[in-house]
KEVEX-112962 format. One record per atom (N, C-alpha, C): residue number from 1; residue in one letter; atom name; x negated, y negated, z. Coordinates in nm, 4 decimals, always signed. Each point is the difference from the previous one (the first is absolute). Layout:
<sites>
<NUM 'A' 'CA' <X Y Z>>
...
</sites>
This chain:
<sites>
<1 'X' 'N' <+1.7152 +3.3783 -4.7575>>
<1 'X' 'CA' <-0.0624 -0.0829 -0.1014>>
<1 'X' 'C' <-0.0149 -0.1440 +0.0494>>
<2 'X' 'N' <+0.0955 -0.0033 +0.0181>>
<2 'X' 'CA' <+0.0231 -0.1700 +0.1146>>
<2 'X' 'C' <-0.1518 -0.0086 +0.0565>>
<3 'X' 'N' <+0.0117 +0.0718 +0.1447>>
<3 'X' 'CA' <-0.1343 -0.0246 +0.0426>>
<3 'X' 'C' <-0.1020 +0.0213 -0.0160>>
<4 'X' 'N' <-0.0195 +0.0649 -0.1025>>
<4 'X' 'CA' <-0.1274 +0.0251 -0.0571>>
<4 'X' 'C' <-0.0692 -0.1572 -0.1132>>
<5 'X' 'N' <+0.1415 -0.1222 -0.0138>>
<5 'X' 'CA' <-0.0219 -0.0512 -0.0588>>
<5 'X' 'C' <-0.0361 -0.1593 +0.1338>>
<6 'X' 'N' <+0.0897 +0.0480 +0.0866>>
<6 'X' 'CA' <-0.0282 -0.0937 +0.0936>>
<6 'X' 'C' <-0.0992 -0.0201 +0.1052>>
<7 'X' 'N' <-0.0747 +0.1452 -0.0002>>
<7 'X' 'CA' <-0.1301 -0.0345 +0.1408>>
<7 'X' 'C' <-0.1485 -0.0693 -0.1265>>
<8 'X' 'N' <+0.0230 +0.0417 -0.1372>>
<8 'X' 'CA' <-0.1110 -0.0790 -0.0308>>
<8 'X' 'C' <+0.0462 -0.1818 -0.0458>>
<9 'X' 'N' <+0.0658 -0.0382 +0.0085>>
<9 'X' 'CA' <+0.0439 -0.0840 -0.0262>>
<9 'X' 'C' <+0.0386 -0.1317 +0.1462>>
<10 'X' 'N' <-0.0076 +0.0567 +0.0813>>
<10 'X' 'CA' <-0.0223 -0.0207 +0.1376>>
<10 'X' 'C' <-0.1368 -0.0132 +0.0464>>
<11 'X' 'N' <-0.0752 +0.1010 -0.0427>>
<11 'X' 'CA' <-0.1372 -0.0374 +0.0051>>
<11 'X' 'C' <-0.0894 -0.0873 -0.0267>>
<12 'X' 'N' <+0.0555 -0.0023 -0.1717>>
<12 'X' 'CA' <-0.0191 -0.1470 -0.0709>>
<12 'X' 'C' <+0.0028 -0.1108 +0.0802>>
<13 'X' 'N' <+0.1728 -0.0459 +0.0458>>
<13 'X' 'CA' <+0.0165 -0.1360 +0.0342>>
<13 'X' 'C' <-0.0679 -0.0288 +0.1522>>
<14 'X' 'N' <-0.0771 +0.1152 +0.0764>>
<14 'X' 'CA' <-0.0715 +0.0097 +0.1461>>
<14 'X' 'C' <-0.0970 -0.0386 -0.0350>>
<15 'X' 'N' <-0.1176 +0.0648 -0.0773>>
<15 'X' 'CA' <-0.1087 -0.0221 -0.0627>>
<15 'X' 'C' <+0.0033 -0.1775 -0.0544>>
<16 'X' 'N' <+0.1159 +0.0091 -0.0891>>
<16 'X' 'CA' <-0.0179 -0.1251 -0.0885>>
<16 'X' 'C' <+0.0246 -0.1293 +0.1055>>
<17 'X' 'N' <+0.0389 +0.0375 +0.1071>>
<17 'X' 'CA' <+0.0567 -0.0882 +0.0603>>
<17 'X' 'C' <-0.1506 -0.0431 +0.0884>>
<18 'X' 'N' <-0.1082 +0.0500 -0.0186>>
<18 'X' 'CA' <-0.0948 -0.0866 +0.1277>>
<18 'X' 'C' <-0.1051 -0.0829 -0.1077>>
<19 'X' 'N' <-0.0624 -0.0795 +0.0238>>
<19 'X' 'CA' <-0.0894 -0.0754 -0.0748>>
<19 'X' 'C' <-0.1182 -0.0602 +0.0752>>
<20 'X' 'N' <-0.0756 -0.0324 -0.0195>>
<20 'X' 'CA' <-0.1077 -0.0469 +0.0063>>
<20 'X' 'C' <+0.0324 -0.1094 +0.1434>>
<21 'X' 'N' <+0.0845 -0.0868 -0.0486>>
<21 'X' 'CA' <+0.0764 -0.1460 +0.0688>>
<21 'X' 'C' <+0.0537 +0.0752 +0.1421>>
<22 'X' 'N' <+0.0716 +0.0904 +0.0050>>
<22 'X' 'CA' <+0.0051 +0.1044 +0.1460>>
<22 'X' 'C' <-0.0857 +0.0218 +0.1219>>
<23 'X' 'N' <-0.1567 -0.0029 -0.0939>>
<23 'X' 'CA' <-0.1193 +0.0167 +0.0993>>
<23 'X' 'C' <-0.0832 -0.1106 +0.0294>>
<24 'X' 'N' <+0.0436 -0.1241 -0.0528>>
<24 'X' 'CA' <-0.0894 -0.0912 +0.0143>>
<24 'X' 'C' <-0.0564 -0.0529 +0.1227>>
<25 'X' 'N' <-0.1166 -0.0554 +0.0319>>
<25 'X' 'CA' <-0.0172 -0.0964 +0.1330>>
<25 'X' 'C' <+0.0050 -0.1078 -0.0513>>
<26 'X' 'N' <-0.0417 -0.1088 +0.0715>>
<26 'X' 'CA' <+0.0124 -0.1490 +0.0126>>
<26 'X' 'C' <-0.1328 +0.0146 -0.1066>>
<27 'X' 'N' <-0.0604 -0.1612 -0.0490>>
<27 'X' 'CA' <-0.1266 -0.0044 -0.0836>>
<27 'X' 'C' <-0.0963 +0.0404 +0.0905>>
<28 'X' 'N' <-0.1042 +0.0587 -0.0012>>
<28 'X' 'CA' <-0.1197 -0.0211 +0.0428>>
<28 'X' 'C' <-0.1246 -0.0759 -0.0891>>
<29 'X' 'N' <-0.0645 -0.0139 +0.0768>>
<29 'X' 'CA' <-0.1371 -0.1467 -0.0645>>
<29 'X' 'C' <-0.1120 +0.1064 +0.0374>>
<30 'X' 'N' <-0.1056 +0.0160 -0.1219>>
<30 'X' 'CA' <-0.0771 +0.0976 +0.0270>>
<30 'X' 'C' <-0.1620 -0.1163 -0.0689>>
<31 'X' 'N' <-0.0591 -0.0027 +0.1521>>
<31 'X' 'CA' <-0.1184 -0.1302 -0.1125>>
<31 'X' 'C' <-0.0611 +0.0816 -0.0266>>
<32 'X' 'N' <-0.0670 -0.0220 -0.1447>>
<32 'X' 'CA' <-0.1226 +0.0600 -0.0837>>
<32 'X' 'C' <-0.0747 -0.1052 -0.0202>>
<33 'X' 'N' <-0.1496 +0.0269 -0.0670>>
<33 'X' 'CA' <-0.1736 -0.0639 -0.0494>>
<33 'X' 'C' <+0.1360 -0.0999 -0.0447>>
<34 'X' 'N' <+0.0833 +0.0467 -0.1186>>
<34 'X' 'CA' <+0.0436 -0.0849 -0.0877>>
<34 'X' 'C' <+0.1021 -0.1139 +0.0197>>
<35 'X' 'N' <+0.0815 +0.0396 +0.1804>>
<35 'X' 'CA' <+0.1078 -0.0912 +0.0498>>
<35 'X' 'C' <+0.1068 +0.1258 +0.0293>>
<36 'X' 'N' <+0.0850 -0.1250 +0.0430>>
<36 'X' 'CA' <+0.1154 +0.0976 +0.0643>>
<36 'X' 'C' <+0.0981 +0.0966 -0.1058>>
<37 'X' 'N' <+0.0291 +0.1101 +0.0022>>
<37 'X' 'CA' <+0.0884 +0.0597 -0.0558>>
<37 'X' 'C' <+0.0961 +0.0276 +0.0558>>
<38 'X' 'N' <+0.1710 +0.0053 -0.0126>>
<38 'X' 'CA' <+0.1393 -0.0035 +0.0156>>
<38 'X' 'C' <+0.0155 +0.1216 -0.0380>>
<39 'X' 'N' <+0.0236 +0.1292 +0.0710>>
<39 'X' 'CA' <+0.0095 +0.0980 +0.0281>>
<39 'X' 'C' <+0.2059 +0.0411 +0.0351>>
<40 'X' 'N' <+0.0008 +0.0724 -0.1172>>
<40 'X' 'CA' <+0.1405 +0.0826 +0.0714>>
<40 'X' 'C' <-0.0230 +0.1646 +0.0681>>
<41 'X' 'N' <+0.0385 -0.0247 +0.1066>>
<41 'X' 'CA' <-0.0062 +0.1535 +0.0547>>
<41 'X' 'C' <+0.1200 +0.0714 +0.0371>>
<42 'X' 'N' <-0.0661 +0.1085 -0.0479>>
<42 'X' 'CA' <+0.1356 +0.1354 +0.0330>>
<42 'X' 'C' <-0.0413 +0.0578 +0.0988>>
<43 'X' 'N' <+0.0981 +0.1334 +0.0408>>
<43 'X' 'CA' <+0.0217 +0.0694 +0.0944>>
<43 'X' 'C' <-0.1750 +0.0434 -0.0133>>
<44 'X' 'N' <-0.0298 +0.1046 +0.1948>>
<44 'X' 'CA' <-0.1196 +0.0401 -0.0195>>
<44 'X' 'C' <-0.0146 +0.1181 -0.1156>>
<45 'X' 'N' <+0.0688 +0.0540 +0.0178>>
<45 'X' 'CA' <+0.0382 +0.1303 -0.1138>>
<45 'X' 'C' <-0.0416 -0.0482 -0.1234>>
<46 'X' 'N' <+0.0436 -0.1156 -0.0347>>
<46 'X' 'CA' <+0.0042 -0.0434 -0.1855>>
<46 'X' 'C' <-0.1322 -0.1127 -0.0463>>
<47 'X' 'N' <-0.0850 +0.0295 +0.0817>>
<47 'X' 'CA' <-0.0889 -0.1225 -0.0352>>
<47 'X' 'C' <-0.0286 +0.0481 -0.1786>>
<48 'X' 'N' <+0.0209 +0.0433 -0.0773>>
<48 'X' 'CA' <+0.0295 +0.0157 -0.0862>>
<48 'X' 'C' <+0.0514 -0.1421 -0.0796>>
<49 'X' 'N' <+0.1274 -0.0297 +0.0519>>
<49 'X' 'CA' <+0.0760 -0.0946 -0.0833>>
<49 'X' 'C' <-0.0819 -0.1451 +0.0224>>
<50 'X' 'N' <-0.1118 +0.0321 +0.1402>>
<50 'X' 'CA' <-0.0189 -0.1791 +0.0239>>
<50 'X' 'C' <-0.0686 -0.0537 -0.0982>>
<51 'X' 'N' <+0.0400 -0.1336 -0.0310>>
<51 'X' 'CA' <-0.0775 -0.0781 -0.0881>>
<51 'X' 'C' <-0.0022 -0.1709 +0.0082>>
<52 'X' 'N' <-0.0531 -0.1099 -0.0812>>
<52 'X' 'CA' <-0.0055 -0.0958 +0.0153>>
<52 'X' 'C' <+0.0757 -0.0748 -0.0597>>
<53 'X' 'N' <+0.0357 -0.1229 +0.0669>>
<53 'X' 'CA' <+0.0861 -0.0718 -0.0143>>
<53 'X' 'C' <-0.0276 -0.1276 -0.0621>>
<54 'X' 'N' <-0.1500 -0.0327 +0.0226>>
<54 'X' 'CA' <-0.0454 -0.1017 +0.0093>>
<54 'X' 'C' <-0.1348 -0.0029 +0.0262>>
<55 'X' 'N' <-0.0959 -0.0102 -0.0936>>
<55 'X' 'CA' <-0.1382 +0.0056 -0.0206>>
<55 'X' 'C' <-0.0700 -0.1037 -0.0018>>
<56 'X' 'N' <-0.1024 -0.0457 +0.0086>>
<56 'X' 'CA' <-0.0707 -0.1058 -0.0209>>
<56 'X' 'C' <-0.0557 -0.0656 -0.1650>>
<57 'X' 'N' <-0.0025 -0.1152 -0.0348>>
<57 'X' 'CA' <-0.0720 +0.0123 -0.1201>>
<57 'X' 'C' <-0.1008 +0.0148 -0.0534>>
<58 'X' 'N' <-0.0001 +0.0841 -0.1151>>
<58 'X' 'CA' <-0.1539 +0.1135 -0.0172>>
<58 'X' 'C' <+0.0167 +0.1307 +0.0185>>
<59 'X' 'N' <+0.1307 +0.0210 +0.0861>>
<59 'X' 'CA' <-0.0081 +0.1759 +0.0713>>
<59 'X' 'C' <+0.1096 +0.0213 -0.0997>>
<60 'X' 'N' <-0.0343 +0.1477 -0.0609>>
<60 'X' 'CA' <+0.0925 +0.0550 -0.0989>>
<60 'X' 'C' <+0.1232 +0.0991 +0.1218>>
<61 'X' 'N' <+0.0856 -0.0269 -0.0438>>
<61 'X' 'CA' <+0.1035 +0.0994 +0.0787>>
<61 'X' 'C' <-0.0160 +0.1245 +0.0062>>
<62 'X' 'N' <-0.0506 +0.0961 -0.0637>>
<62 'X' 'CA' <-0.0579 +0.1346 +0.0488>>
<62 'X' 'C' <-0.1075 +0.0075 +0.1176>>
<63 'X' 'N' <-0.0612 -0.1275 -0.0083>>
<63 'X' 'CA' <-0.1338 -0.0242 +0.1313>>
<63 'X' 'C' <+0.0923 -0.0188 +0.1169>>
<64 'X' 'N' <+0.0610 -0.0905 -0.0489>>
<64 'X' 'CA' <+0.0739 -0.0227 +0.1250>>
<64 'X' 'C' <+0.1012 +0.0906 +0.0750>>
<65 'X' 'N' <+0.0841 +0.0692 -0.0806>>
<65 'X' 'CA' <+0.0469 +0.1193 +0.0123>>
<65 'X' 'C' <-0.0855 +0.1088 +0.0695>>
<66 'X' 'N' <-0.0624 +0.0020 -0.0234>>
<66 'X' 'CA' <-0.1511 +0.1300 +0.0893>>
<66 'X' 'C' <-0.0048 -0.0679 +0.1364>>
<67 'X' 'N' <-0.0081 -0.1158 +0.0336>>
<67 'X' 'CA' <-0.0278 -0.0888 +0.1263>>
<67 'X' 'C' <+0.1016 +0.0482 +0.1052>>
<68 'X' 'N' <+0.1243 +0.0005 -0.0591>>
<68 'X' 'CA' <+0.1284 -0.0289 +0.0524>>
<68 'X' 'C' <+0.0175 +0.1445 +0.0669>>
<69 'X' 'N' <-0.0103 +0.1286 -0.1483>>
<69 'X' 'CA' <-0.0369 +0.1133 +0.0033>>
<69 'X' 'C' <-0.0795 +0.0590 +0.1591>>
<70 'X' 'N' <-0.1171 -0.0751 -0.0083>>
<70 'X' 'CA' <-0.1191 +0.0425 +0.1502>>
<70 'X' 'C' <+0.0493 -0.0583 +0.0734>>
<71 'X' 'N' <+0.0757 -0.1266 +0.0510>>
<71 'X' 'CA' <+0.0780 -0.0474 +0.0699>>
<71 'X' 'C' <+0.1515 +0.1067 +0.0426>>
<72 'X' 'N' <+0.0575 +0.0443 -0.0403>>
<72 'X' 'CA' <+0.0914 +0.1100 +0.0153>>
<72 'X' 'C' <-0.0208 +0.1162 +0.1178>>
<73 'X' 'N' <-0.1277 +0.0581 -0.1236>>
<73 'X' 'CA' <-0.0708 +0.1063 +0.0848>>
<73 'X' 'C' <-0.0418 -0.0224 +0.1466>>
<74 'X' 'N' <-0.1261 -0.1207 +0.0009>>
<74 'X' 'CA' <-0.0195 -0.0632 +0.1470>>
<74 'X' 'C' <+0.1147 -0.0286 +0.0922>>
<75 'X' 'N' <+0.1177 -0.0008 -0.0516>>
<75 'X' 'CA' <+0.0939 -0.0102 +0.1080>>
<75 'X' 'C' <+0.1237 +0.1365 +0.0553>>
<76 'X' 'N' <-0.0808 +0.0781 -0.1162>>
<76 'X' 'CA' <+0.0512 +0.1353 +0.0260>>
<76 'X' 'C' <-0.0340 +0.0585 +0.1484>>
</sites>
């Protein structure tokens, strides 16, 4: 009963234990029409999580987020 209570519970704190902050790179600067965007990037695997940090004014953060996004990929 024990271990049946302890390998999922172990799993948990493995899983729970990685985050986003684990995979990070340094900023990247991605210029757009609109100016530079501040780009966080993850592993090649997770371009998923990349997004912006820092947009220009006028650029809505989902735009900018997509930028950062094709920026990821291109460096895949």
């Amino acid at each position: 009963m024990i271990r049946m209570l302890a390998f999922p519970l172990i799993a948990v704190a493995t899983v729970g234990a990685c985050t986003p902050k684990d995979f990070e790179s340094a900023p990247v600067m991605v210029d757009t029409p609109s100016g530079q965007v501040t780009c966080q990037l993850y592993t090649q695997s997770m371009t998923g999580w990349d997004r912006a940090t820092d947009a220009p004014d006028g650029m809505s953060i989902p735009v900018a987020d997509g930028y950062c996004k094709k920026e990821g990929l291109a460096r895949k």
